[in-house]
N, CA, C and O of each residue as an XYZ file, in Angstrom:
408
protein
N      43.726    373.069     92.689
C      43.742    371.796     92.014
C      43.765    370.633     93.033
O      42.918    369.740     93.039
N      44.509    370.693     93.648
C      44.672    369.831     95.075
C      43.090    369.570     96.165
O      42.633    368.568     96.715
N      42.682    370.865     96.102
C      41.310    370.629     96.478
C      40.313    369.821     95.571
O      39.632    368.844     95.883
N      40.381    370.324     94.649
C      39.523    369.171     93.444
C      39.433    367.852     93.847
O      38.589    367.099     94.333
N      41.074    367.811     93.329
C      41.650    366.004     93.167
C      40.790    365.452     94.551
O      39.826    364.723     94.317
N      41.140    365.806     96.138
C      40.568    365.646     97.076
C      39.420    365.545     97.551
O      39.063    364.890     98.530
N      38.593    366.434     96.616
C      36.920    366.132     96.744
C      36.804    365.231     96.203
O      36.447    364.223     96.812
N      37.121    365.180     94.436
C      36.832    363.438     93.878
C      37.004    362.486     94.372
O      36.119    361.641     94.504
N      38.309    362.342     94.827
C      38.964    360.869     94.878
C      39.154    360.529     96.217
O      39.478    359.364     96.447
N      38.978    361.550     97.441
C      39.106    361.353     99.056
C      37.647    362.397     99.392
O      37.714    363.507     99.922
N      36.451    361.755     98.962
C      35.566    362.716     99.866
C      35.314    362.359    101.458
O      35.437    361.272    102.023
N      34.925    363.628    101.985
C      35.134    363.255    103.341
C      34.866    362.384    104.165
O      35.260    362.174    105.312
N      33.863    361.668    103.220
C      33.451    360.106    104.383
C      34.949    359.568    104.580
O      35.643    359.489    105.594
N      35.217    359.194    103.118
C      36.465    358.379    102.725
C      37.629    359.081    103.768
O      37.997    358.234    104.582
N      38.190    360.173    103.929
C      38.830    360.965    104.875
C      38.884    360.830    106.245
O      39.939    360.945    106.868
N      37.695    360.565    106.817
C      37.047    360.370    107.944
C      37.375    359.182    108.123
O      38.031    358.842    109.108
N      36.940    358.274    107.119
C      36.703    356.519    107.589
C      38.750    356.066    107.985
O      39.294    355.454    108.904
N      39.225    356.699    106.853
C      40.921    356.394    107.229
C      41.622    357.280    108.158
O      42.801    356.936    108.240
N      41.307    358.414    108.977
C      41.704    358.953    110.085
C      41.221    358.156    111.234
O      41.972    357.978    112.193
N      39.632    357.499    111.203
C      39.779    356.807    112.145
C      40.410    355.608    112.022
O      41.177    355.723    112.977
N      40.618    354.709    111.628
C      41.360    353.858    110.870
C      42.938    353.890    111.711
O      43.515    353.017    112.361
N      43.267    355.136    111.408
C      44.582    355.721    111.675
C      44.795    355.741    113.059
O      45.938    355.592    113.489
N      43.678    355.935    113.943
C      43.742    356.506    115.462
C      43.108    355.524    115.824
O      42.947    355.610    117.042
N      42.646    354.610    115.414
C      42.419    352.843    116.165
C      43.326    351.861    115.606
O      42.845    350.729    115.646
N      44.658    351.941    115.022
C      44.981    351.272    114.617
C      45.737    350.299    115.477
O      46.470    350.763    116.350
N      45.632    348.936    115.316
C      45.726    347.988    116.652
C      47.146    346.723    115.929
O      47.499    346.647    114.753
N      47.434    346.274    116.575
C      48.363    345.163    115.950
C      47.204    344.059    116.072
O      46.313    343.978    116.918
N      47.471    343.275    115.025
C      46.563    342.341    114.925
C      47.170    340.628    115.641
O      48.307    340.577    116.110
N      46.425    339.578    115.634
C      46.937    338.442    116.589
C      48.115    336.977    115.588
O      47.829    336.035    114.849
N      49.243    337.465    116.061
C      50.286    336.680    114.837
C      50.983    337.850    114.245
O      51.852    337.388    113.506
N      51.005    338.845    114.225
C      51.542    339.882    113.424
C      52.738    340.323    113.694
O      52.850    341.067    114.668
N      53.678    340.049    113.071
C      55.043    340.568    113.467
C      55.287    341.630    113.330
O      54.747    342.234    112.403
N      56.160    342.266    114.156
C      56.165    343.910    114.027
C      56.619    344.550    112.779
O      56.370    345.649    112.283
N      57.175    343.802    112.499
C      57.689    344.242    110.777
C      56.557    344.388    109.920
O      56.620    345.173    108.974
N      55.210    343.512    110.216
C      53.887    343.331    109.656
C      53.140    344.375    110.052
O      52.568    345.042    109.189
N      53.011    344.706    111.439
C      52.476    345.509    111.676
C      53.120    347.566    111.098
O      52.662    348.407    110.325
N      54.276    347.507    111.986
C      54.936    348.521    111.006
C      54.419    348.917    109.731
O      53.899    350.010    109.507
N      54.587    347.955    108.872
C      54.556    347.652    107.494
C      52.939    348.298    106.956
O      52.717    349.201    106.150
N      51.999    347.474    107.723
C      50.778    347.938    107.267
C      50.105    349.304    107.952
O      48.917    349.569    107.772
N      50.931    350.090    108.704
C      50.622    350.706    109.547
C      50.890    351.974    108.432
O      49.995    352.761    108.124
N      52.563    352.047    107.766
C      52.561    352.959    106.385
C      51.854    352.856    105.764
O      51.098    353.724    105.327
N      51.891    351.752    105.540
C      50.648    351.710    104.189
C      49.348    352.435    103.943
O      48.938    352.943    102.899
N      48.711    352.361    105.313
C      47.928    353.181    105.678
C      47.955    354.615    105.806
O      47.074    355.369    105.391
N      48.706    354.856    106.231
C      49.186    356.701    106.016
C      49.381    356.911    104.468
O      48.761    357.797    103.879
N      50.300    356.032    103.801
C      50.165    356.226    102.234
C      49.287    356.526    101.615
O      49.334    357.392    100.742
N      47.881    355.612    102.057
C      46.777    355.380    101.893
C      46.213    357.172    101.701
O      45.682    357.840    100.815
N      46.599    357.346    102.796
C      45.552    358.813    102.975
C      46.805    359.958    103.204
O      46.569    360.505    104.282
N      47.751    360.390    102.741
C      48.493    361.652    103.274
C      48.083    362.711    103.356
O      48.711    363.686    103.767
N      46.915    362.687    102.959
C      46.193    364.182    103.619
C      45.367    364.303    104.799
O      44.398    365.036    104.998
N      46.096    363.192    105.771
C      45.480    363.128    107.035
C      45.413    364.161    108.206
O      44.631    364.190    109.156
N      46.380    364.951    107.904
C      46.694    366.029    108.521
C      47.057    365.511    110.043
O      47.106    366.664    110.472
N      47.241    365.016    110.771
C      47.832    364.184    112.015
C      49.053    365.007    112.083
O      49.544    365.177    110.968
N      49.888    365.742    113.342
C      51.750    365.423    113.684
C      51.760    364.015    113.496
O      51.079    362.992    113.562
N      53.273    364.645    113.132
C      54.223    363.262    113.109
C      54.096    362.367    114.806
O      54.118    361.151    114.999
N      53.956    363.573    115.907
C      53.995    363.128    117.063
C      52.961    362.142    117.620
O      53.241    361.317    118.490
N      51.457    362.309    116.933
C      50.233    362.245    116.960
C      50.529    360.657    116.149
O      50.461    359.569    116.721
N      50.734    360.791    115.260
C      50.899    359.306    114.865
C      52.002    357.992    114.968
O      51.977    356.831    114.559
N      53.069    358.893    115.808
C      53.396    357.733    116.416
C      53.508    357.502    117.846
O      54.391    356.929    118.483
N      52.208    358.181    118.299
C      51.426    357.807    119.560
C      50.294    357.043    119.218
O      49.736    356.353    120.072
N      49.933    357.093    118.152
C      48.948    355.826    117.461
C      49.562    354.694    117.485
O      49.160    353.691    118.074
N      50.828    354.820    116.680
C      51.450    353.495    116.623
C      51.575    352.693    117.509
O      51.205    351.520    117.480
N      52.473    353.637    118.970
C      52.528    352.564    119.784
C      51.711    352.185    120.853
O      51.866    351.204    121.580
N      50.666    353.186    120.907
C      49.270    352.589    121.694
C      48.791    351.494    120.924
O      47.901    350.927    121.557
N      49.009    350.955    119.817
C      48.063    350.060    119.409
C      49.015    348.371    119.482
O      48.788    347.281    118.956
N      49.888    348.771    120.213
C      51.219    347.594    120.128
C      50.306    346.832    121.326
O      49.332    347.157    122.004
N      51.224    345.553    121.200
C      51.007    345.181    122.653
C      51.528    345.518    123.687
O      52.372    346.403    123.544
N      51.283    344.980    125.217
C      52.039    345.159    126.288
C      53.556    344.745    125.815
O      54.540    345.478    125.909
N      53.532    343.469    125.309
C      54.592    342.764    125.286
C      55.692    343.648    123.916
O      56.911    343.482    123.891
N      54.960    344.525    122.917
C      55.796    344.958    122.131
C      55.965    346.349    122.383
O      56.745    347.063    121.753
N      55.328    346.674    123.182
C      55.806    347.649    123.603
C      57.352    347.986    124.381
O      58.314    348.692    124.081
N      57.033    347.117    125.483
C      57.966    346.313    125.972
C      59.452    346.232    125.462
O      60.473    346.420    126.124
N      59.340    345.924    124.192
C      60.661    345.805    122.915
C      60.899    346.875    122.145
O      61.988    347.221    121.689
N      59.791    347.424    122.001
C      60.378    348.694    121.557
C      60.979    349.760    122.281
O      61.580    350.666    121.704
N      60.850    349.699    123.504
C      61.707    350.799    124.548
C      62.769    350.088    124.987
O      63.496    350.812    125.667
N      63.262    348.736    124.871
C      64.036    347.803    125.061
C      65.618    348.334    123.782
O      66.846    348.317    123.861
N      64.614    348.726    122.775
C      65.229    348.682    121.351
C      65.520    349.711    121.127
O      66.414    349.658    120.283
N      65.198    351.148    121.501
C      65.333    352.285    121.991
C      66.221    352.414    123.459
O      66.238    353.591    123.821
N      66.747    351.766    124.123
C      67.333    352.197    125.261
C      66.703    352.439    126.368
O      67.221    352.690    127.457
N      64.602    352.308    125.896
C      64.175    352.909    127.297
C      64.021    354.198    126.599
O      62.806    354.225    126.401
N      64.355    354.939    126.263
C      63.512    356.544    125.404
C      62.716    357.011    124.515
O      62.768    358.131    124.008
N      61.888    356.086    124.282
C      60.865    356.030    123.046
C      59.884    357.617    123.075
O      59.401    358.471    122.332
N      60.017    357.279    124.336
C      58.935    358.709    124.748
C      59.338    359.770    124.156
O      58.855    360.350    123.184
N      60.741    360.132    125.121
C      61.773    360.898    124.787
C      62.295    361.355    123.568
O      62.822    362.463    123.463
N      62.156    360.420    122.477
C      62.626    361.037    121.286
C      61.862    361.838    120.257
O      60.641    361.916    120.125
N      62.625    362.300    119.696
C      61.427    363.451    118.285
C      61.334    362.308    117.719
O      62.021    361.309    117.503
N      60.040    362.818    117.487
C      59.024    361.820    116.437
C      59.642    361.569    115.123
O      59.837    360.436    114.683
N      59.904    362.519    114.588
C      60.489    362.003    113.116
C      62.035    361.254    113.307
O      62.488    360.639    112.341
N      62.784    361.327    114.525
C      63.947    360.425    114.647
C      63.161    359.135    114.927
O      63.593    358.118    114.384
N      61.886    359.018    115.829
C      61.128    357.574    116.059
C      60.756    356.672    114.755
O      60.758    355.441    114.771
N      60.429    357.491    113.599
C      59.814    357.213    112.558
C      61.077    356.602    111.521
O      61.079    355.719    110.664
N      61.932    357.352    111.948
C      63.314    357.063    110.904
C      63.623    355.867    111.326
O      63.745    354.843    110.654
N      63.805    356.081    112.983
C      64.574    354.626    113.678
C      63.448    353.133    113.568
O      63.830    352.012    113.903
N      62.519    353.330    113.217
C      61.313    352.019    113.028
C      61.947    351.529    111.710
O      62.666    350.553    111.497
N      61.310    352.820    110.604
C      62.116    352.556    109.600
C      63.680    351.692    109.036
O      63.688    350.984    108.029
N      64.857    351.922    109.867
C      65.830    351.380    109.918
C      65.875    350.358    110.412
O      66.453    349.522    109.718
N      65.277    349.785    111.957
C      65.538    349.050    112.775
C      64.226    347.844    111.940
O      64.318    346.643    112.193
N      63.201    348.313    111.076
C      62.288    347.097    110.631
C      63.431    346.990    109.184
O      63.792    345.817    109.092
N      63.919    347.654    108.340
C      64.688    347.214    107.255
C      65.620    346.416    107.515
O      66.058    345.648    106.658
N      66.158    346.473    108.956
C      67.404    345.592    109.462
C      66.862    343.936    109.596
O      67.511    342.969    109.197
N      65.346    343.872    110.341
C      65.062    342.848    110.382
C      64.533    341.924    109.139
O      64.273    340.722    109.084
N      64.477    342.984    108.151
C      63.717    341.998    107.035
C      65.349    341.716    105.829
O      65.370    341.029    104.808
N      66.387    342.427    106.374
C      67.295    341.773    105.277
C      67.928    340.644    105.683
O      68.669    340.039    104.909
């Protein structure tokens, strides 16, 4: 059934066009990281049958930062961004962008 739904409604162009999407994804100019973050899920929402690691996409994420936010995010991390499991990276964005938007 899952295959079905997936041929209809995600055929593979469509699949294709949001994986790359996914693996060029860039911060845009004015975009606050909370913005960027923000639209960066959205996009995975977009497509969860991207099949990507967790590790894989948030080496997307932060290749597409700037120098300068990069910068803050290992700042904001202690300096271990590298270092950490991906799904603690994903949790801690998560927390640390909910902190900034309340």
């Amino acid at each position: 059934m899952q295959q079905h739904f997936l041929k209809k409604f995600f055929p593979s162009h469509r699949t294709k066009s949001f994986k790359r999407q996914i693996t060029t994804f860039t911060k845009k100019l004015g975009e606050t990281f909370y913005q960027y973050w923000d639209r960066y899920r959205d996009l995975l929402n977009t497509c969860p049958h991207h099949g990507f690691e967790t590790w894989r996409l948030v080496s997307y994420f932060y290749e597409g930062l700037t120098p300068k936010d990069r910068q803050m995010v290992e700042l904001m991390c202690n300096e271990t961004f590298e270092d950490k499991d991906p799904n603690e990276v994903i949790e801690y964005l998560n927390n640390r962008v909910s902190r900034l938007v309340s």
